[in-house]
C-alpha positions as CSV (number, residue, x, y, z in Angstrom):
1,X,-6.8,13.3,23.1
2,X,-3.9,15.6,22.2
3,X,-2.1,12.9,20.1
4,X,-4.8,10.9,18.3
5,X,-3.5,11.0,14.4
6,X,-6.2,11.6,12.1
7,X,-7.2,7.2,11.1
8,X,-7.8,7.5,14.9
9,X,-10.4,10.7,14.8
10,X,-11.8,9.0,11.7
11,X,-12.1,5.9,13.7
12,X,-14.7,7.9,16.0
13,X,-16.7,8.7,13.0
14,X,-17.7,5.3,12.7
15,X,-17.7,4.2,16.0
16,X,-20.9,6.8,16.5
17,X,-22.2,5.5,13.1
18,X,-22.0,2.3,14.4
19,X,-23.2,2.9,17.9
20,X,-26.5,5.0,16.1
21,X,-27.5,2.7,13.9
22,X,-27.4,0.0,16.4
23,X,-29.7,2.3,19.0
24,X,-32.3,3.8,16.5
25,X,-31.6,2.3,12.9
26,X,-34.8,4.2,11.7
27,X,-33.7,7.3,12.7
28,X,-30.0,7.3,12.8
29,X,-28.1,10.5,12.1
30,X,-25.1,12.3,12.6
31,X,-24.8,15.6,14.6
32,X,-23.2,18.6,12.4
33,X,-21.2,19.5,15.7
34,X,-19.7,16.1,16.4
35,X,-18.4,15.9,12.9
36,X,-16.7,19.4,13.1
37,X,-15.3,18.8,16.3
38,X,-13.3,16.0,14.2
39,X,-12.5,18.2,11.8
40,X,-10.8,20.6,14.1
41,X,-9.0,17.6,16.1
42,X,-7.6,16.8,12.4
43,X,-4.2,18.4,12.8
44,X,-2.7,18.1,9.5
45,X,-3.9,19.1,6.3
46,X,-4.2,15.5,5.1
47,X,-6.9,13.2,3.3
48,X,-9.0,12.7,6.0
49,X,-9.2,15.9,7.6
50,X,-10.4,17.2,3.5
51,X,-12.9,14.2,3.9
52,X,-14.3,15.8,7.3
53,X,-14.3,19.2,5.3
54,X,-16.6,17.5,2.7
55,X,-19.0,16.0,5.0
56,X,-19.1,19.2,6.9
57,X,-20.5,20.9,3.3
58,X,-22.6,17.7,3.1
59,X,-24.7,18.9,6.1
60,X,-25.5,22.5,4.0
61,X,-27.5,24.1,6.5
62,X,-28.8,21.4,8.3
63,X,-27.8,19.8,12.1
64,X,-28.4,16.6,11.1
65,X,-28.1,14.2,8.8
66,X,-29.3,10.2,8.3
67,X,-27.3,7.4,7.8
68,X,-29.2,4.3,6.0
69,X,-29.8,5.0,2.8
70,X,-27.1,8.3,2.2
71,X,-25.2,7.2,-0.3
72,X,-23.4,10.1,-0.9
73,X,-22.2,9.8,2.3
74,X,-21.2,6.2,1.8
75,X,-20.0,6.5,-1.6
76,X,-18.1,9.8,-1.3
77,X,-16.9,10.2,2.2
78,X,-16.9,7.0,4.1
79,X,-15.2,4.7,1.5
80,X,-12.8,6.6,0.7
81,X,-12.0,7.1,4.7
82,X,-12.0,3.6,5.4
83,X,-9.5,2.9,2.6
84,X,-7.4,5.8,3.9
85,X,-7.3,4.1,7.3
86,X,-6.9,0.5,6.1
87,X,-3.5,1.2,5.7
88,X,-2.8,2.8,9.3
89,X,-4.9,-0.5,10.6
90,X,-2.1,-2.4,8.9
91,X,0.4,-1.1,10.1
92,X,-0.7,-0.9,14.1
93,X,-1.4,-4.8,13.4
94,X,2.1,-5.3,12.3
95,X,3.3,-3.5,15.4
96,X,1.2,-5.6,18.1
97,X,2.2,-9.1,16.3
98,X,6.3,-8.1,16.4
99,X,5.5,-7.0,19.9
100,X,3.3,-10.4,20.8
101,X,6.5,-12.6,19.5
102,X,9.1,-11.0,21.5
């Protein structure tokens, strides 16, 4: 999607975390080419989009990386995502309860 603002990319990011640990938790991973094709939907400069750039260098040289037990990539990247979205959540709550009362 042309107009997906960068909480919604991010959003996608956890969705196939979600969705992999769920199928496989022993062996689940995320795909170096799913996470840069995120990164290049990002179309702003912002937070998020540097968060995708440093789980991009997280990956070094390697295709793959797992999910249970990666804290660097629960302390240092998805955290700080979540909190970036929490606010855009917020606000797209808001929204749908004024537009639920009218």
């Amino acid at each position: 999607m042309d107009n997906e603002n960068a909480s919604m990319i991010a959003f996608r990011l956890f969705q196939r975390i979600v969705y992999s640990i769920i199928h496989s938790p022993s062996e689940a991973h995320l795909d170096k080419d799913f996470v840069a094709s995120l990164h290049d939907k990002c179309k702003n400069n912002g937070k998020i989009k540097k968060l995708f750039g440093d789980l991009l260098h997280l990956f070094g040289d390697h295709m793959e990386m797992a999910i249970i037990g990666n804290s660097i990539l629960n302390n240092q990247i998805l955290q700080h995502m979540a909190a970036i979205m929490s606010s855009d959540i917020s606000k797209a709550n808001e929204t749908v309860a004024l537009r639920i009362q009218k």
